[in-house]
N, C-alpha and C positions, 0 to 999 in steps of 0.2 A: 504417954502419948505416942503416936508411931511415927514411924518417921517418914519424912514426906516423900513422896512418891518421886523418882528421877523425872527431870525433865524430857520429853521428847524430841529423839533427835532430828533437828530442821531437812537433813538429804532425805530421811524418810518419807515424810508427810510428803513433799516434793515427787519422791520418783511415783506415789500411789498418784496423785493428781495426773499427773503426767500419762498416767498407764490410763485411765479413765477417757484422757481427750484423745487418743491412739485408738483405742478400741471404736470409741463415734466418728471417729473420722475414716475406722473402713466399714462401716457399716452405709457411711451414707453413698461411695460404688457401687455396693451390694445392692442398696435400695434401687437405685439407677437403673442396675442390669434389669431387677427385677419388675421394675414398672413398665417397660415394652413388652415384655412376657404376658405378665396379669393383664396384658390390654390387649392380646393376641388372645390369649385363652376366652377372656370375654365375647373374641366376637366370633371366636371358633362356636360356643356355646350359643351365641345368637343365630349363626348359622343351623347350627341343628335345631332350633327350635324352630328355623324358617322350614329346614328341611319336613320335621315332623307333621308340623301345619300342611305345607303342600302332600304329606302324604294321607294325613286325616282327610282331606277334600279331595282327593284321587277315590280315597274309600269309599266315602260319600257319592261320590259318582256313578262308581261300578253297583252302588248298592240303590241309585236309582235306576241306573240301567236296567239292573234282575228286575227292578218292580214291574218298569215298562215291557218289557219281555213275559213277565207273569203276565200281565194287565192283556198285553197281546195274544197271551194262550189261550188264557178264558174266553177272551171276545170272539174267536175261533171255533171256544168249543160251545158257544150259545149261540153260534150261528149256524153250526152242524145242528144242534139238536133243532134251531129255528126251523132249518131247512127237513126234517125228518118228519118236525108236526107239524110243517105247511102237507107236504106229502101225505101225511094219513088226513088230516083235514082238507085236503083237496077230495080226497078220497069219501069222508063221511059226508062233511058236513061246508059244503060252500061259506053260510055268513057268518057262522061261527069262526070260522078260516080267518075270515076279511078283518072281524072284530082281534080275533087275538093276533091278526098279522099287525094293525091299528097299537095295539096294545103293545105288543112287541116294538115296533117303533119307536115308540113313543119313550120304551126302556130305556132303548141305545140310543137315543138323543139323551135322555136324563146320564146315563153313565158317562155318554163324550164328554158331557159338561163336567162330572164331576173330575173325570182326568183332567182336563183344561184349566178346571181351578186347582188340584191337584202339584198339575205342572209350574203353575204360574208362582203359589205358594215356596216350592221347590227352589225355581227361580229367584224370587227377593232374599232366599236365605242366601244361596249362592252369594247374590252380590253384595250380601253385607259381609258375608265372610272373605269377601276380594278388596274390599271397603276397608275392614280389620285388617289387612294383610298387607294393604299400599298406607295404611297409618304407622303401621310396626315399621313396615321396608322405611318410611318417611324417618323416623324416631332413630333407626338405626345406623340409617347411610348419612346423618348430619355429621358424625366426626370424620367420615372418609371424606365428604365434601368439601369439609374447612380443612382436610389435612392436604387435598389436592390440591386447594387454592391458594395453599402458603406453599405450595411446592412448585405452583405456576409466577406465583410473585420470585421465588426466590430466584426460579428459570432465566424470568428476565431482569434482574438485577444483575446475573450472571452476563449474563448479553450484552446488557449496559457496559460491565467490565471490558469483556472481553472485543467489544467492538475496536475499538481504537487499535488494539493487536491485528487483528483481524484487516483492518483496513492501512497498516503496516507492512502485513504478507503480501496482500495484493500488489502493494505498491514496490514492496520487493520482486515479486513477481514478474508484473507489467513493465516495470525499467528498461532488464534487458531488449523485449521487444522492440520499445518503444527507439531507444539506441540505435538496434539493428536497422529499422525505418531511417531513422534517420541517416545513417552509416551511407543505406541503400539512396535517399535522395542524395545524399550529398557526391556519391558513386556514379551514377546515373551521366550525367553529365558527362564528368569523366573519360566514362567509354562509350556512349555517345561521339568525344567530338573526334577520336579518332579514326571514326568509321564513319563521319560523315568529311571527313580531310580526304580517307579514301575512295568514297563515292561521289563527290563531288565532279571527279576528271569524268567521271562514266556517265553523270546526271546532266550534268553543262552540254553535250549536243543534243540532248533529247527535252532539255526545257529550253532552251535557247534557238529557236529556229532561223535555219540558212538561209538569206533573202534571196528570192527570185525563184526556190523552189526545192534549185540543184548547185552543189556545188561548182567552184571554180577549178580549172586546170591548175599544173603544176605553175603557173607562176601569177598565179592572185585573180587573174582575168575571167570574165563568166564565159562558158562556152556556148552554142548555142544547142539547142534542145534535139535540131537535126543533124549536126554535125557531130563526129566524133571526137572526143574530149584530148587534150593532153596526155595523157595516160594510155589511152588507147596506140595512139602514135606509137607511143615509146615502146609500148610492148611490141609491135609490130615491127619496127627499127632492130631490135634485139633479139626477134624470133628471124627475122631475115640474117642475122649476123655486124648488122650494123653497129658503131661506137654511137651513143649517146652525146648528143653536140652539148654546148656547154650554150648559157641561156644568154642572149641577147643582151648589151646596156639598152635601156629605156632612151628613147631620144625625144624632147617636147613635141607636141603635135601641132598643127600648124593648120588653122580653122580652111575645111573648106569650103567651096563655092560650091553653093547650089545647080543641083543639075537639073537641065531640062529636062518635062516627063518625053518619057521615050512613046512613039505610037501603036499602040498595043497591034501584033503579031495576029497572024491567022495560024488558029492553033494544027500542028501537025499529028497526022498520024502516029496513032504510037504501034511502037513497034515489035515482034516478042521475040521475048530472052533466048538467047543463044545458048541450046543446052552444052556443057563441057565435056568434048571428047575424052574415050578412055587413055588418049595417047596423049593428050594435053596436060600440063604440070596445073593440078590447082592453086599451088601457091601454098607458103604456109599457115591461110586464114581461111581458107578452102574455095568454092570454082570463083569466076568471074562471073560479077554482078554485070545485071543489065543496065542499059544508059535509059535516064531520065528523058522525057520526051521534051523537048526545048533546048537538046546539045549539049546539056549541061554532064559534066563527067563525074564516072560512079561513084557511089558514095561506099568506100568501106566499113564490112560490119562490124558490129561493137557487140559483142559475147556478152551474153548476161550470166551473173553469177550461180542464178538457183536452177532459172527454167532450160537452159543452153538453146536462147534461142538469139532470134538477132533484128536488125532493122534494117528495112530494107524499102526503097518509096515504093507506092504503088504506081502503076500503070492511068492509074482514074480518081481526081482527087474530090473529092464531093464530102457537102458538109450535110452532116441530117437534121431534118428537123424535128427536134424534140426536146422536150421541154425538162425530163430529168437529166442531171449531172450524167457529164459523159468526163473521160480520163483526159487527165490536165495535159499530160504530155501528145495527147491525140491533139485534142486542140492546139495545142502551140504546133503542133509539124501534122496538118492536115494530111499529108502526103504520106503516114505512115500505118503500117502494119506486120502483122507479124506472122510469119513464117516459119518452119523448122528450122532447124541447121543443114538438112543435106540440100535443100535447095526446091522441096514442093513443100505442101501444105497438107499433108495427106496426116501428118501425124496431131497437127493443131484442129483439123475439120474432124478428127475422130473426137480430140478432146472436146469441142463445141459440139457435137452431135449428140456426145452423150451427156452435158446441161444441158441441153436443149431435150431430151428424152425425159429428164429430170421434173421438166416443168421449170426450170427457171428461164424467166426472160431477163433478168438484168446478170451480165457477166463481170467480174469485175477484172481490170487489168490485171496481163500477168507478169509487169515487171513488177520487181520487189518496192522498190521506191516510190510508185502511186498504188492508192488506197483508193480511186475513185473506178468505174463502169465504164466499158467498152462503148463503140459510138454502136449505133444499129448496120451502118455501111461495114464497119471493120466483120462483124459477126455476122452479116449475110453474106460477104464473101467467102469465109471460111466456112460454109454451112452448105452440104450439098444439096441438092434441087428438091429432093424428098422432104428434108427438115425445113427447109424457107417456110411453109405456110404455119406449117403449127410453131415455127420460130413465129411468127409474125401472132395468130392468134395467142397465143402467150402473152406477147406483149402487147394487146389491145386490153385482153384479161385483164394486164396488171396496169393499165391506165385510168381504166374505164372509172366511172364514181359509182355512188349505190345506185344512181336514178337508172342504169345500163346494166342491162343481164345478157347473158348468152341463149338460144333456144334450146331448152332440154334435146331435142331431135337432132336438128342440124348445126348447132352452135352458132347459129347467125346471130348479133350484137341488136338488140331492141332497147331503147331508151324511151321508160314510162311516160305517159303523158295522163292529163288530168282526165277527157275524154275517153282514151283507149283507142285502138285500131276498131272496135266492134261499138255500136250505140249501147249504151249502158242502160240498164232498167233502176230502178228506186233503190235497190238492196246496196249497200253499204260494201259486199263483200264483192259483187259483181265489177264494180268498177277495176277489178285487178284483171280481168281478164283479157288475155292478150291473144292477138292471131298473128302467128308469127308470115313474113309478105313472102320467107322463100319457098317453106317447105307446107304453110297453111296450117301447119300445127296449135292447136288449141292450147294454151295453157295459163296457168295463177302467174302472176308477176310478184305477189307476197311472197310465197312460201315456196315457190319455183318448183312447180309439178307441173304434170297433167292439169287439165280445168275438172274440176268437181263440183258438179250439177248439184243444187240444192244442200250441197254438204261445204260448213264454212271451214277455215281451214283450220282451227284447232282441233275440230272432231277427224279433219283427214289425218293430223298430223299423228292421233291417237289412234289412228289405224297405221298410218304409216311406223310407226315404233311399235306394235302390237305385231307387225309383220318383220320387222327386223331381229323381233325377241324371239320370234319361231324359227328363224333362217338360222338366225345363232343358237339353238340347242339343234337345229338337224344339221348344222357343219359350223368346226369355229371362225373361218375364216368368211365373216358376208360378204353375200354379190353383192346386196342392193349398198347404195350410197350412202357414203354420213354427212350433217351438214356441219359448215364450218359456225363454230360460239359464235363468231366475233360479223361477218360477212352475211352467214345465212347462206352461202354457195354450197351446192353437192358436190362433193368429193366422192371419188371412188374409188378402191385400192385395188393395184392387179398382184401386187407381191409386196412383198417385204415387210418390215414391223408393224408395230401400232404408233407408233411415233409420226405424224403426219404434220406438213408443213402447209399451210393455205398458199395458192401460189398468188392470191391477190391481196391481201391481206397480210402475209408471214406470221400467222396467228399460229402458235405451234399446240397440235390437239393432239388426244388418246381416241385410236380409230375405235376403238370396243366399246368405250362408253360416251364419245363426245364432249368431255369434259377439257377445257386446258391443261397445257403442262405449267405445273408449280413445280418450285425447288428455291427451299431453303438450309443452306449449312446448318448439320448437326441434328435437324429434322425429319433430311429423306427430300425424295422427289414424287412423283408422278408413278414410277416403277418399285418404288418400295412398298412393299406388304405392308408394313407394323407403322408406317408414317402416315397423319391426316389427310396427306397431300396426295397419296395410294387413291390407284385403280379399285372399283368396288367389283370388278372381276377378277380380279387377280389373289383376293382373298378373301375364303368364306365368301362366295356371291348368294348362296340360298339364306343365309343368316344375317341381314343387315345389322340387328339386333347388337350382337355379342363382335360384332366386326370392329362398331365405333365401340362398344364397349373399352375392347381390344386396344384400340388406336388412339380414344382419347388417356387412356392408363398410362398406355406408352410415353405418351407426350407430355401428361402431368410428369410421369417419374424424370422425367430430362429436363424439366424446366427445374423441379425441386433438386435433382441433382446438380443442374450444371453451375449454382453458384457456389455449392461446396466443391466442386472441381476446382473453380477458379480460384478459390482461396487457398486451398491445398498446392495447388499448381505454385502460387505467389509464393508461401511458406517454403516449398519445396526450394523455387529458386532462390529465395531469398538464403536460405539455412546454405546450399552451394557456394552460394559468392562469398559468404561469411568464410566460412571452409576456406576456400579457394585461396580468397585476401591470406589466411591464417597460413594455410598450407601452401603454397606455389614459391613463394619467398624461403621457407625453410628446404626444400626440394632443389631449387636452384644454389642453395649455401653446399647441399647435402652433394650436388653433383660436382658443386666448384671444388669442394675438399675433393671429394673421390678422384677426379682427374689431377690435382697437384700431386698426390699422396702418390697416383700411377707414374707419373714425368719426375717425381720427387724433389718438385721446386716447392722453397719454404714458404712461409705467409709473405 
């Protein structure tokens, strides 16, 4: 027998197992790699076969096109020969002609048709083959469909994750700001209150106001409003060379008795001013005032600080009658008015002549310390005999209400009435018409012209602007009047701008186009081009069109701008003061070193 075969040693059988699960375990990477590949190739492959298809039906195309093109040659050339044997059958034979012209028709309707079904045949192939071709595209684009829609799931799973990070940054982010605000309010305050500790001393006489009008002398007492103050005294004491006396004790007062009224005087003549010899001393306050009429002795003047003028009584004390605000300290010393410094009035009558040239009737006082209007007696005596009347019409001007207008002609004052100066007829527009009693001048009380016979006054007023529009291209500057928005008065200009002030009304116009003056910051006025609030002559006037175009753009772009200004502006300051806090502190340590380290004293 043989001998039995060795047994098999156990590492063997082992390392062969072992080598068998190695080699499947890298084949199935390999497989991996290779299944996105074999899935790329596939749809490379379906791609071309799309490709191939759209080109087979391009083919199909061009190759009905040539038909259509043949199909149009021929038709061409049977209508040539049509037209050849209509000619010789014109030529032989008339109804022979008519019958195969008949006959001939009747072809070319038979052949349209057959194109028409032809075409239509053509057509149903086409759309089954577009039909076949969106069932392929449908069968094809399923796994990109579902590969997009696991790719959109997986997106926002992603989102889901990452939100919480996300809303971490932000909050990272917006901290600091949120800080700095507060930093800022809590700041705010701060320097705030040492700038209103400062402003305080400066703000206290100007909200606080002084009883009685005007202050008190140097020692607490009111002085009165015609006399000259404490103050004035002293300075005049010390421009003479005098010492300054030292102030009284107070002693209690001791109630007195009632006086009997005295018997009023027969008033005396008054008498005029003594003018100062050149060989006479003025004085250091300059000449000698005249005496008051009733004995009473002169009153020295008191210097005003801005105008260098002074007070002095008058000769004639009369009070006006009129019903606007007249200057407080007039009122309180009836007796007063004002005068230059050398001692006539020649320099104040030039000042008031020329307001009064101006068109203003109301003046206002020219000390610094009242804000109210001259009386009419103070401004007609400083007014010389030339300006009195049209001083005077001025201020009836500026009195008068709407129911009172002036005569175009003569400027005499007529105040409307329901009848009129003339008997009225039926018409609604008649009743405006006025005859003026001085000068007999005919005219509208509406629209303050001339009277216009048969024409009502919006049709004059469309002649009257249709003649101002011509005046203004044959010269820029028009004769004829403009009327005031607000009053309805004519105004007319002799010089100067377009900026016109109504003298009844203070209605402020633009003489060129009649419109008010607006003005609002950061917009523009009246005189700016590019601003809503702009003259429609003063830019692009042929082009109203492209003008607002212009001007409304303008004004969009500044509104959308200006609240990114203002944040920016905030941001700006804000990121400063941060700075500031951070850096000013280290700057002042930086300076303190530098000067010990110069003087070389230790900490």
């Amino acid at each position: 027998p043989a001998p039995p075969a060795p047994p098999a040693a156990p590492g063997r059988t082992r390392s062969r197992s072992g080598g068998g699960r190695s080699w499947r375990r890298g084949l199935l990477p390999l497989l991996l790699l290779l299944l996105p590949l074999l899935l790329l190739l596939l749809l490379l492959l379906l791609l071309l076969l799309l490709l191939l298809l759209l080109l087979l039906l391009l083919l199909l195309l061009l190759l009905l096109l040539l038909l259509l093109l043949l199909l149009l040659l021929l038709l061409l050339l049977l209508l040539l020969l049509l037209l050849l044997l209509l000619l010789l059958l014109l030529l032989l034979l008339l109804p022979l002609l008519l019958l195969l012209l008949l006959l001939l028709l009747l072809l070319l309707l038979l052949l349209l048709l057959l194109l028409l079904l032809l075409l239509l045949l053509l057509l149903l192939l086409l759309l089954l083959l577009l039909l076949l071709l969106l069932l392929l595209l449908l069968l094809l684009l399923l796994p990109l469909l579902l590969l997009l829609l696991l790719l959109l799931l997986l997106l926002l799973l992603l989102l889901l994750l990452l939100l919480p990070l996300l809303l971490l940054l932000l909050l990272l982010l917006l901290l600091p700001l949120l800080l700095l605000l507060l930093l800022l309010l809590l700041l705010l305050p701060l320097l705030l209150l040492p700038l209103l500790v400062l402003l305080l001393p400066l703000l206290l006489p100007v909200l606080v106001p002084v009883p009685g009008g005007r202050a008190g002398g140097l020692d607490g007492r009111g002085a009165e409003p015609g006399a000259p103050g404490p103050e004035a005294r002293l300075l005049h004491r010390l421009l003479r060379g005098e010492r300054p006396r030292p102030p009284r004790p107070r002693s209690p007062r001791t109630p007195r008795t009632p006086r009997t009224p005295r018997t009023p005087r027969t008033p005396r003549t008054p008498r005029t001013p003594r003018r100062p010899q050149p060989s006479e001393d003025p004085g250091p306050c300059g000449p000698e005032l005249p005496r008051v009429p009733g004995g009473q002795a002169p009153v020295p003047a008191v210097l005003l600080p801005d105008a260098g003028l002074r007070r002095v009584p008058p000769t004639t004390p009369q009070r006006p009658e009129s019903s606007s605000e007249s200057c407080s300290t007039a009122s309180k010393t009836p007796l007063t008015f004002f005068v230059h410094q050398s001692g006539n009035k020649a320099g104040n009558s030039m000042a008031f002549k020329q307001l009064v040239q101006l068109g203003q009737a109301e003046i206002k006082c020219p000390i610094p310390e009242c804000s109210e209007h001259l009386e009419e007696t103070t401004v007609l005596y400083n007014l010389p005999h030339d300006d009195i009347i049209k001083y005077k019409y001025f201020l009836e001007l500026s009195r008068m209400d709407s129911s009172t207008k002036p005569c175009p002609q003569c400027k005499h004052f007529t105040t409307f009435k329901r009848r009129g100066h003339i008997p009225t007829p039926t018409k609604s527009e008649n009743r405006y018409k006025i005859q003026c009693p001085s000068c007999q001048f005919v005219w509208c009380f509406k629209c303050h012209s001339p009277w216009h016979e048969g024409v009502n006054c919006k049709e004059y007023k469309k002649g009257d602007k249709l003649l101002r529009h011509w005046a203004n291209e044959i010269e820029h500057g028009q004769r004829n009047a403009q009327k005031c928005p607000k009053c309805k008065i004519h105004i007319q200009r002799t010089e100067g701008c377009d900026h016109m002030t109504c003298s009844q009304c203070n209605t402020n116009f633009c003489y060129r186009c009649g419109e008010r003056y607006h003005q609002v910051r950061f917009f523009g006025d009246h005189t700016s081009n590019l601003s809503i609030f702009g003259c429609k002559y003063r830019y692009l006037p042929e082009r109203p069109h492209v003008r607002r175009l212009v001007r409304g753009s303008v004004c969009a772009g500044k509104l959308l701008i200006a609240p990114f200004i203002l944040v920016l502006g905030l941001a700006l300051g804000a990121i400063a003061v941060v700075i500031g806090l951070f850096v000013f502190p280290i700057y002042c340590l930086c300076k303190k070193q530098r000067k010990r380290s110069r003087t070389g004293m230790p900490w």
